[in-house]
N, CA, C and O atoms as a GROMACS GRO file, in nm:
protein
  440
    1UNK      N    1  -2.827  -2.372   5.533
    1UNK     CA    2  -2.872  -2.475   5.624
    1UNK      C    3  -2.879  -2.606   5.546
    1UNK      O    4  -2.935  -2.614   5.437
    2UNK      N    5  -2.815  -2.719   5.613
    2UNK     CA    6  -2.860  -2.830   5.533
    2UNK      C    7  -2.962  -2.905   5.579
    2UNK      O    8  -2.990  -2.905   5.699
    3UNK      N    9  -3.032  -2.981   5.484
    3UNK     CA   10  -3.110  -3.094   5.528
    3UNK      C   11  -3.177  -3.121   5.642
    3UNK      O   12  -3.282  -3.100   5.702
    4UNK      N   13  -3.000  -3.218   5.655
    4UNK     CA   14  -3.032  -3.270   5.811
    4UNK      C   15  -3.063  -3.173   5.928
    4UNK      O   16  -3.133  -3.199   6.026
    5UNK      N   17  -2.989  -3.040   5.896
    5UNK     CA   18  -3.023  -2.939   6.030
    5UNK      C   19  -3.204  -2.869   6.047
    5UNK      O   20  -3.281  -2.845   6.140
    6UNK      N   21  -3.207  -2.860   5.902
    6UNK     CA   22  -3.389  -2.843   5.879
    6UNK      C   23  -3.427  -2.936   5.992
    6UNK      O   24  -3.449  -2.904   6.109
    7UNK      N   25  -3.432  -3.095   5.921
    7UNK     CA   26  -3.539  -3.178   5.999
    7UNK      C   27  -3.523  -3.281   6.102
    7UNK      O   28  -3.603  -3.374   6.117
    8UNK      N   29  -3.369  -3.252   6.206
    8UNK     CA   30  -3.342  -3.280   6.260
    8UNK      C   31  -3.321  -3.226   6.394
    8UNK      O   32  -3.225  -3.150   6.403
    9UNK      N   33  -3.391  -3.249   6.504
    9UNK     CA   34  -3.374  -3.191   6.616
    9UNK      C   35  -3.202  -3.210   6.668
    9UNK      O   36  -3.129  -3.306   6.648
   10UNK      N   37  -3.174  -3.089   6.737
   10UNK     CA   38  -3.000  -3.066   6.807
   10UNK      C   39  -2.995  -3.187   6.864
   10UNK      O   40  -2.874  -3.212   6.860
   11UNK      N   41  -3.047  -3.276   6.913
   11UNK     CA   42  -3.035  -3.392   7.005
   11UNK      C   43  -3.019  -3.496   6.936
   11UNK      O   44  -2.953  -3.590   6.979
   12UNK      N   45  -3.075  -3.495   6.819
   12UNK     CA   46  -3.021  -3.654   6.770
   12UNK      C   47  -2.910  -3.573   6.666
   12UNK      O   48  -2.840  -3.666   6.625
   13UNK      N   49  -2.870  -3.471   6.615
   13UNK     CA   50  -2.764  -3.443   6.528
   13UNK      C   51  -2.652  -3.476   6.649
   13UNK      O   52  -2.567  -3.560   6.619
   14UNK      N   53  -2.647  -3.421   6.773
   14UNK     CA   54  -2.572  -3.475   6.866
   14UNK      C   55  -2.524  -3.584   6.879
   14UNK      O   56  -2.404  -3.606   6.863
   15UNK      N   57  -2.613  -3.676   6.912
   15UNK     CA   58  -2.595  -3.861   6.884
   15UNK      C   59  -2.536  -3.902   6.798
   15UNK      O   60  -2.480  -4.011   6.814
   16UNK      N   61  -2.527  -3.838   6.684
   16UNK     CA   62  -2.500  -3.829   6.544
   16UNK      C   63  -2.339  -3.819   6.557
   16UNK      O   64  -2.273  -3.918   6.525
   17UNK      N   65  -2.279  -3.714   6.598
   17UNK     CA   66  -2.184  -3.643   6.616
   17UNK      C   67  -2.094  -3.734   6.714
   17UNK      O   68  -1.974  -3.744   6.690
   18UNK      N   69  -2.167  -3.819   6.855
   18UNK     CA   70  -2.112  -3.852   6.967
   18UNK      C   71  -2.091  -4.053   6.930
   18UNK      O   72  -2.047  -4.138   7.007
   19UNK      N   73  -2.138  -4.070   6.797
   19UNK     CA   74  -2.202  -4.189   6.793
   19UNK      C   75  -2.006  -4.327   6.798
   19UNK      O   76  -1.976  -4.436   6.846
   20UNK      N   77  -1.937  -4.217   6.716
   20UNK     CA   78  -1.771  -4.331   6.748
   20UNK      C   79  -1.722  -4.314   6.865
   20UNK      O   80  -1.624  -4.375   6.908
   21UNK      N   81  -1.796  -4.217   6.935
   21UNK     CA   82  -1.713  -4.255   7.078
   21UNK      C   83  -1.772  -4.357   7.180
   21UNK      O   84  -1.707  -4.384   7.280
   22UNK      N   85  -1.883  -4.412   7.160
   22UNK     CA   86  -1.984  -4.466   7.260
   22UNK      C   87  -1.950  -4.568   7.207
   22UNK      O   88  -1.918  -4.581   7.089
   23UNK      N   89  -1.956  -4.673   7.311
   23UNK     CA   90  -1.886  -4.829   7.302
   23UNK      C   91  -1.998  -4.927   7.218
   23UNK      O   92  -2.121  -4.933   7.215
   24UNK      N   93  -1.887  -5.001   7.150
   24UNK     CA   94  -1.904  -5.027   7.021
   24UNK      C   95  -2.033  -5.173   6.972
   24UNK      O   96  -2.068  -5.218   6.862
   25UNK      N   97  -2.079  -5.212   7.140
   25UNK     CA   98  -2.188  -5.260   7.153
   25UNK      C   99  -2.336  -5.171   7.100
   25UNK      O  100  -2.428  -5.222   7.037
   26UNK      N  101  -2.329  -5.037   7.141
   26UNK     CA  102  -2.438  -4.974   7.119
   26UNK      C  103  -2.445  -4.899   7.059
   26UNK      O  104  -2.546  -4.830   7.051
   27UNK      N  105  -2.301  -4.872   6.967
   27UNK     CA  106  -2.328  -4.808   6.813
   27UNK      C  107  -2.419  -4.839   6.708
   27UNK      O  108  -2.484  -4.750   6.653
   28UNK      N  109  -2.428  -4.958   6.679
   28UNK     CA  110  -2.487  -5.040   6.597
   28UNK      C  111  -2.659  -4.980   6.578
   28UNK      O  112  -2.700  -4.909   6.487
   29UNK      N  113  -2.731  -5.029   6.685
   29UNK     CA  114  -2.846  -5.006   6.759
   29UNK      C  115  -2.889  -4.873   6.713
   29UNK      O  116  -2.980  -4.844   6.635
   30UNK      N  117  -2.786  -4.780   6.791
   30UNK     CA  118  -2.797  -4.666   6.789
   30UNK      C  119  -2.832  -4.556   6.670
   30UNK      O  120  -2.905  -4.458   6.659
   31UNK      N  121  -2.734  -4.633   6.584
   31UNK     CA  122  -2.671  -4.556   6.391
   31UNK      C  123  -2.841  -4.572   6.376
   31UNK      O  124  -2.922  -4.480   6.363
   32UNK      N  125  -2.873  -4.734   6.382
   32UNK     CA  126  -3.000  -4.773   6.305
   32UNK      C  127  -3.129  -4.694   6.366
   32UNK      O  128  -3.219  -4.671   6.285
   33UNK      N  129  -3.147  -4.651   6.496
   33UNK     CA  130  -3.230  -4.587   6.560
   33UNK      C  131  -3.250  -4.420   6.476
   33UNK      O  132  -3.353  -4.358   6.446
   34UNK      N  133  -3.092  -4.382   6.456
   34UNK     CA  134  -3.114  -4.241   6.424
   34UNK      C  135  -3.133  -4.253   6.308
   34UNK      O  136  -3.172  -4.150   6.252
   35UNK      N  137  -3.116  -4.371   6.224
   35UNK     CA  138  -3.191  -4.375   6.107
   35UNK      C  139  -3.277  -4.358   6.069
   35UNK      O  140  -3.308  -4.269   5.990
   36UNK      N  141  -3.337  -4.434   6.112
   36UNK     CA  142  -3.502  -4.479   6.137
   36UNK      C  143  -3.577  -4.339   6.179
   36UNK      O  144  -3.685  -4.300   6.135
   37UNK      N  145  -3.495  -4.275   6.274
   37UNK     CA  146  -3.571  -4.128   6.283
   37UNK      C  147  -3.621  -4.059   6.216
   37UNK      O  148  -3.736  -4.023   6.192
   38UNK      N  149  -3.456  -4.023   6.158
   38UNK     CA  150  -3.397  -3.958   6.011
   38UNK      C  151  -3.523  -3.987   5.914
   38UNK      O  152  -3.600  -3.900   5.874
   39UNK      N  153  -3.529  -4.105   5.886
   39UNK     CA  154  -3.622  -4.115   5.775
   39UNK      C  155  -3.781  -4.066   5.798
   39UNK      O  156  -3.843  -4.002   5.712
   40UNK      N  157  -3.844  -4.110   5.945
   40UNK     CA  158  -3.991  -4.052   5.996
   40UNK      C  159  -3.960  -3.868   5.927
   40UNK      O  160  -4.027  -3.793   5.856
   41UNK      N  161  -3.844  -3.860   5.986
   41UNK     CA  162  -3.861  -3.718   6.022
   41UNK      C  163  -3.824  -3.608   5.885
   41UNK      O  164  -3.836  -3.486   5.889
   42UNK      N  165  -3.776  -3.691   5.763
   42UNK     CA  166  -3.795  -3.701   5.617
   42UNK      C  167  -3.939  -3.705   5.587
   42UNK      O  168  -3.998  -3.600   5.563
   43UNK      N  169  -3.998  -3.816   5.587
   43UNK     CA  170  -4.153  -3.853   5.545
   43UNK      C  171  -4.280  -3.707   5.622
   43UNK      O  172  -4.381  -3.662   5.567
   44UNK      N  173  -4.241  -3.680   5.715
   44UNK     CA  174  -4.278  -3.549   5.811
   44UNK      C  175  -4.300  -3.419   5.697
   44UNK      O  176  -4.392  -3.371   5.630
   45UNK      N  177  -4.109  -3.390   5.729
   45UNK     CA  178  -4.093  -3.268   5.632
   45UNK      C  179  -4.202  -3.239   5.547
   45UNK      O  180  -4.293  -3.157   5.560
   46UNK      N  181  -4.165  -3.362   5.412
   46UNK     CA  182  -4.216  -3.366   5.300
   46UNK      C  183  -4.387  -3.359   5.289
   46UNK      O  184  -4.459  -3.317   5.199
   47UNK      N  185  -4.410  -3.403   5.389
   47UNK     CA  186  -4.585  -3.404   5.394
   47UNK      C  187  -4.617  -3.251   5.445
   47UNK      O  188  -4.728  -3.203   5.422
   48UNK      N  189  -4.532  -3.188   5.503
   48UNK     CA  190  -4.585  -3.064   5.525
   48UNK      C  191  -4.533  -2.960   5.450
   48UNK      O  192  -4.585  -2.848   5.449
   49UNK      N  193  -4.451  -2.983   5.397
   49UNK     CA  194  -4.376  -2.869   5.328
   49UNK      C  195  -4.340  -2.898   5.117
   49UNK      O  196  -4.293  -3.004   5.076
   50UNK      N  197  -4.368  -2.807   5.044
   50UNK     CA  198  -4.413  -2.893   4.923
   50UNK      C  199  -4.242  -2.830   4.894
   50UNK      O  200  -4.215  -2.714   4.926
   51UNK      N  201  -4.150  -2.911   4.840
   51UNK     CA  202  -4.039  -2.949   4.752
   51UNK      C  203  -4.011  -2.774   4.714
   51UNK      O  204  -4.100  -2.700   4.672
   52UNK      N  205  -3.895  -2.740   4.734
   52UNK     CA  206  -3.854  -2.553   4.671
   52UNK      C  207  -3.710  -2.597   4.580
   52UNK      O  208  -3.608  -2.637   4.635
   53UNK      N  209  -3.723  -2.585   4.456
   53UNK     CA  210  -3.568  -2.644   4.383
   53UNK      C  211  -3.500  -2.475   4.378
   53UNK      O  212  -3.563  -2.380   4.332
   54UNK      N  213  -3.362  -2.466   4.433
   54UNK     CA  214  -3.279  -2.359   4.434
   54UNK      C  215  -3.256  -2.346   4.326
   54UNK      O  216  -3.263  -2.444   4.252
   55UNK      N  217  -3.218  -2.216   4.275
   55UNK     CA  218  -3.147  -2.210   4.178
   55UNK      C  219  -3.015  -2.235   4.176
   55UNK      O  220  -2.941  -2.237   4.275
   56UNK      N  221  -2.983  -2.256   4.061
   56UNK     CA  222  -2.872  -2.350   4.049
   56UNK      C  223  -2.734  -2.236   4.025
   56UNK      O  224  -2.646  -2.248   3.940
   57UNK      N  225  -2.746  -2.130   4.121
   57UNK     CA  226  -2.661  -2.012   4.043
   57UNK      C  227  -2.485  -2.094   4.127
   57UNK      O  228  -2.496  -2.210   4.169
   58UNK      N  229  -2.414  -2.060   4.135
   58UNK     CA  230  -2.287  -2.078   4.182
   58UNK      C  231  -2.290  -2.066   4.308
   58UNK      O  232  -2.273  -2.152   4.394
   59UNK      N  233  -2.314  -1.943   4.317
   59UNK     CA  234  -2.331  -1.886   4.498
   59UNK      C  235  -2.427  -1.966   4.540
   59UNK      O  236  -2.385  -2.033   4.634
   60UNK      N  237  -2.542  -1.992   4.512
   60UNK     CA  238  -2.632  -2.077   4.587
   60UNK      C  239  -2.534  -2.246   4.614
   60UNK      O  240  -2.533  -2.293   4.728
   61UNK      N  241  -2.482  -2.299   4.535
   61UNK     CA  242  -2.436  -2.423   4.587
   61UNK      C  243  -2.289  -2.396   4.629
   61UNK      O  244  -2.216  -2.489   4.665
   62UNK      N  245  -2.247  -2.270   4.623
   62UNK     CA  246  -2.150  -2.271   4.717
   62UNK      C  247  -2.157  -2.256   4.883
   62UNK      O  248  -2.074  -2.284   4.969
   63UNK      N  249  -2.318  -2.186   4.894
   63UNK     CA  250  -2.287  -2.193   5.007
   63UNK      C  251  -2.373  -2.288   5.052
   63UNK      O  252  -2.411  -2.254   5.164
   64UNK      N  253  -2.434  -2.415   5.008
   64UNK     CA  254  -2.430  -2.534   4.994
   64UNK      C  255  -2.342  -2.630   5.061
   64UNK      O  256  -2.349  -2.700   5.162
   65UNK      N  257  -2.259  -2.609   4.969
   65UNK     CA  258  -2.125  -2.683   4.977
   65UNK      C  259  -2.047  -2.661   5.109
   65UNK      O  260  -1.992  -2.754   5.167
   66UNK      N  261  -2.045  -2.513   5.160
   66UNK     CA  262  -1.923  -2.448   5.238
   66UNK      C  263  -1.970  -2.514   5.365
   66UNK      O  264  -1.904  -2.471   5.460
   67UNK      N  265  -2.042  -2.585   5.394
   67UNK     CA  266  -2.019  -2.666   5.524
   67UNK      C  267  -2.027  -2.819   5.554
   67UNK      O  268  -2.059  -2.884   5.654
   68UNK      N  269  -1.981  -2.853   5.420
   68UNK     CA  270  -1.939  -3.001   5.406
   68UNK      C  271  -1.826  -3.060   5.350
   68UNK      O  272  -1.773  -3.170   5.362
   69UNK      N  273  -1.795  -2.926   5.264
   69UNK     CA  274  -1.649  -2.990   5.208
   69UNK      C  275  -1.535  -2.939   5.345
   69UNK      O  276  -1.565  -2.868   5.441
   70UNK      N  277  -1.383  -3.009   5.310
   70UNK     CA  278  -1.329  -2.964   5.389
   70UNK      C  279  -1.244  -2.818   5.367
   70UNK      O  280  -1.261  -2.785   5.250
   71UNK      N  281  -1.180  -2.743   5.420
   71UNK     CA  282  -1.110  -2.610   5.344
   71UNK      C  283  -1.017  -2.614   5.263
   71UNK      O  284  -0.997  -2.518   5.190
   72UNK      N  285  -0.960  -2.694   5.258
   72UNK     CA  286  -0.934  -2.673   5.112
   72UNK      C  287  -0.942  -2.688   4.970
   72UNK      O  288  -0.878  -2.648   4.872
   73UNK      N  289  -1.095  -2.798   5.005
   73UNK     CA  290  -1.134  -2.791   4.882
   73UNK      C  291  -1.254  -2.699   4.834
   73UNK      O  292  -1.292  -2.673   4.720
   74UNK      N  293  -1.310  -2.652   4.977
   74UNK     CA  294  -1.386  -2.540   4.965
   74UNK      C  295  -1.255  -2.396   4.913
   74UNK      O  296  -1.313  -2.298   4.866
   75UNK      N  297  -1.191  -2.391   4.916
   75UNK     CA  298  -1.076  -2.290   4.871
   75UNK      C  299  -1.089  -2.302   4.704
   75UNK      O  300  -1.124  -2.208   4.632
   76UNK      N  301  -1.055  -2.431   4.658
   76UNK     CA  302  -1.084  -2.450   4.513
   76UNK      C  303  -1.195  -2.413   4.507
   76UNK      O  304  -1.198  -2.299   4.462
   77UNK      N  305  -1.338  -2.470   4.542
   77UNK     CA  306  -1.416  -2.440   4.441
   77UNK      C  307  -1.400  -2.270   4.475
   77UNK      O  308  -1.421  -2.223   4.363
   78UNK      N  309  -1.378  -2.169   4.552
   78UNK     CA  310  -1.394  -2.054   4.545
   78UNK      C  311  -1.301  -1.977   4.457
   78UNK      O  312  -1.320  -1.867   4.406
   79UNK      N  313  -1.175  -2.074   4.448
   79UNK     CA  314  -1.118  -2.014   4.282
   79UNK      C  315  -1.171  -2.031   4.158
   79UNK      O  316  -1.157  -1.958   4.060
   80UNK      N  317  -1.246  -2.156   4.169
   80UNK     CA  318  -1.340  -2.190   3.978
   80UNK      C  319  -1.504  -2.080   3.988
   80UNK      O  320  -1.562  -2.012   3.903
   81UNK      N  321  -1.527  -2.102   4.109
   81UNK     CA  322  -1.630  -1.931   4.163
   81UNK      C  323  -1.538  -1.834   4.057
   81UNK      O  324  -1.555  -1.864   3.939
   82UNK      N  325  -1.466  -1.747   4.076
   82UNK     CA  326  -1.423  -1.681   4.092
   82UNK      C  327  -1.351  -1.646   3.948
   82UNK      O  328  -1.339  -1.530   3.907
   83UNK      N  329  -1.306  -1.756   3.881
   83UNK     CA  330  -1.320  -1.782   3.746
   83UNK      C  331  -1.399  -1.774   3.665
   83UNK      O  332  -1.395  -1.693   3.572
   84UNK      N  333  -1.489  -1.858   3.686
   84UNK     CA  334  -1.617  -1.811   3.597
   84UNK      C  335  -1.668  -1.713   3.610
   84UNK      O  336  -1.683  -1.663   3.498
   85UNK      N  337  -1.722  -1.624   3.717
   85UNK     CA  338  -1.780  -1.509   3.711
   85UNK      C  339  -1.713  -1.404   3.650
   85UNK      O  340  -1.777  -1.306   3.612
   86UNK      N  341  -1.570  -1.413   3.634
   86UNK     CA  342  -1.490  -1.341   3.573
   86UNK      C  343  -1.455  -1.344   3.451
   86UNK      O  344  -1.392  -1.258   3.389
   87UNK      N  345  -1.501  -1.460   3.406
   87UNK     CA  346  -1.522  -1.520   3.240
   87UNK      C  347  -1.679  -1.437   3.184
   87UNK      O  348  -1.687  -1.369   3.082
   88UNK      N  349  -1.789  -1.465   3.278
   88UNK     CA  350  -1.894  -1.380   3.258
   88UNK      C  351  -1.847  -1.241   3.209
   88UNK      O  352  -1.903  -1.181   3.118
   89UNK      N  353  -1.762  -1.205   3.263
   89UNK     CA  354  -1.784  -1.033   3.316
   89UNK      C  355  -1.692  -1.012   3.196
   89UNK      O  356  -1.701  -0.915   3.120
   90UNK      N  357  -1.635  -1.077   3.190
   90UNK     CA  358  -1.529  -1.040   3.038
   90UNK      C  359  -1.605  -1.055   2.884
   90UNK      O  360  -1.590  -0.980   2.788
   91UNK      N  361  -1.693  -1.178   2.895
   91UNK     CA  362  -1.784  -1.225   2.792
   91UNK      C  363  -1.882  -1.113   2.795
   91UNK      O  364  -1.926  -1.108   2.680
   92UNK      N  365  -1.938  -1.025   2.864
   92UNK     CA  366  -2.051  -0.901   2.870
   92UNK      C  367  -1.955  -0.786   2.786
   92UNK      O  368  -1.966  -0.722   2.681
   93UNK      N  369  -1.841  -0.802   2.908
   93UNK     CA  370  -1.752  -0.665   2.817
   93UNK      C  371  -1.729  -0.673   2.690
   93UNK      O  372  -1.765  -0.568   2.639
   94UNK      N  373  -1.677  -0.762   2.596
   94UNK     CA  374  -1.625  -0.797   2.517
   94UNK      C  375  -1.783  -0.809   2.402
   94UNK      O  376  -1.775  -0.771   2.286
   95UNK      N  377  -1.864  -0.845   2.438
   95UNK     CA  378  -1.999  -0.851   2.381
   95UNK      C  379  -2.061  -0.684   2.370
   95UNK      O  380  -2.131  -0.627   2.286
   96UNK      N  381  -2.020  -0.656   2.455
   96UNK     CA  382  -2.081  -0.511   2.492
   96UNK      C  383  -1.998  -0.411   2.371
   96UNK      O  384  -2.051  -0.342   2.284
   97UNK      N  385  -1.866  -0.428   2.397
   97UNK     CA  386  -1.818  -0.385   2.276
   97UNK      C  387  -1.798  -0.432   2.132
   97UNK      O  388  -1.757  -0.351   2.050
   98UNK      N  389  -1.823  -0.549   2.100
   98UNK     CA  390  -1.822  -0.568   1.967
   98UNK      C  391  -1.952  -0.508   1.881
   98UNK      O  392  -1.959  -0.476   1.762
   99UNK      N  393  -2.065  -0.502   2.002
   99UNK     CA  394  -2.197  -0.500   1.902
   99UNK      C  395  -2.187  -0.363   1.947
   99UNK      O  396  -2.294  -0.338   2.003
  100UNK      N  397  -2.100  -0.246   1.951
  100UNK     CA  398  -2.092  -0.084   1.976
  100UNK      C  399  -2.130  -0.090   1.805
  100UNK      O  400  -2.227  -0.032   1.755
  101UNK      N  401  -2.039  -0.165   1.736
  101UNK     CA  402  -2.014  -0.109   1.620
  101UNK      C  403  -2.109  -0.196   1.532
  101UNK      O  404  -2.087  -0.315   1.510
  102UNK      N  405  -2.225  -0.124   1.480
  102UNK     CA  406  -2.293  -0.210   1.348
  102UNK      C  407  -2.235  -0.255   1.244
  102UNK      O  408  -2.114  -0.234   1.244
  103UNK      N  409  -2.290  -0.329   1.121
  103UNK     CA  410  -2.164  -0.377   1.013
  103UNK      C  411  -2.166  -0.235   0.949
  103UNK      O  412  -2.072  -0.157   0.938
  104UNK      N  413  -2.204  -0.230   0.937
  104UNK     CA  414  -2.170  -0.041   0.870
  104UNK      C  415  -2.033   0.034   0.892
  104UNK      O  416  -1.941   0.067   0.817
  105UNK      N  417  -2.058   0.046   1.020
  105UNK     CA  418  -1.908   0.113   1.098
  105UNK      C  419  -1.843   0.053   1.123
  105UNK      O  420  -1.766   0.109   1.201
  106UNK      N  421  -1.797  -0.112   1.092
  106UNK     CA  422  -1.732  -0.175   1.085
  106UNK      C  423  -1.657  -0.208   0.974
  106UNK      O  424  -1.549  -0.268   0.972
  107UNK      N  425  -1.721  -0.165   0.883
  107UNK     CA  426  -1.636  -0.123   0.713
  107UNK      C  427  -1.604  -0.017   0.691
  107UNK      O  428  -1.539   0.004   0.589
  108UNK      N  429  -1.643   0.104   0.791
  108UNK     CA  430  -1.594   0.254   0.728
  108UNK      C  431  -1.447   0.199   0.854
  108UNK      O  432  -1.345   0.199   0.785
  109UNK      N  433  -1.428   0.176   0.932
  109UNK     CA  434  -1.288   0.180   1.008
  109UNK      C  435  -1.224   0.103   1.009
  109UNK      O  436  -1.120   0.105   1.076
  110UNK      N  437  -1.273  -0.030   0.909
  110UNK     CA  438  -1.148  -0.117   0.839
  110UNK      C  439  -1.043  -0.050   0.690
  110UNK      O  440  -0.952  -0.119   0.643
   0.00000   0.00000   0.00000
């Protein structure tokens, strides 16, 4: 969920959404109105609800991300996803087996 969908009622994300088609006298007005909301309804949130910082894992800001970027750059980041975790998983394996062998048994099988 982002943000705006938290502390924004469906009706002005609407306005939001409808705001380049409505003639171009009462865009103006309008942008600044849902601003002005936007921000009450910021100052709101925050007074009732105390600040939660996500963790910063991959998956958490991917799915962050997955409804603002467009698809194909949500496609990339799910290949550098997908990379790194696989760099992890190789860095465990590869860790996992070097320290099998103490320096001990590492001079009797050289």
């Amino acid at each position: 969920m982002t943000f705006d969908e938290a502390i924004l009622p469906k009706e002005l994300q609407m306005l939001k959404a409808f705001l380049p088609f409505l003639p171009a006298s009462t865009q103006k007005m309008l942008a600044i109105y849902i601003k002005w909301v936007e921000f009450q309804k910021t100052i709101e949130y925050f007074s009732q609800n105390t600040p939660v910082q996500q963790s910063p894992d991959v998956g958490n800001l991917m799915k962050c991300l997955k409804g603002v970027l467009p698809p194909q750059e949500q496609a990339q980041m799910e290949q550098f996803t997908d990379i790194f975790e696989n760099m992890d998983m190789y860095r465990e394996m590869f860790e996992g087996f070097s320290s099998a062998f103490t320096p001990d048994e590492k001079e009797e099988h050289t």
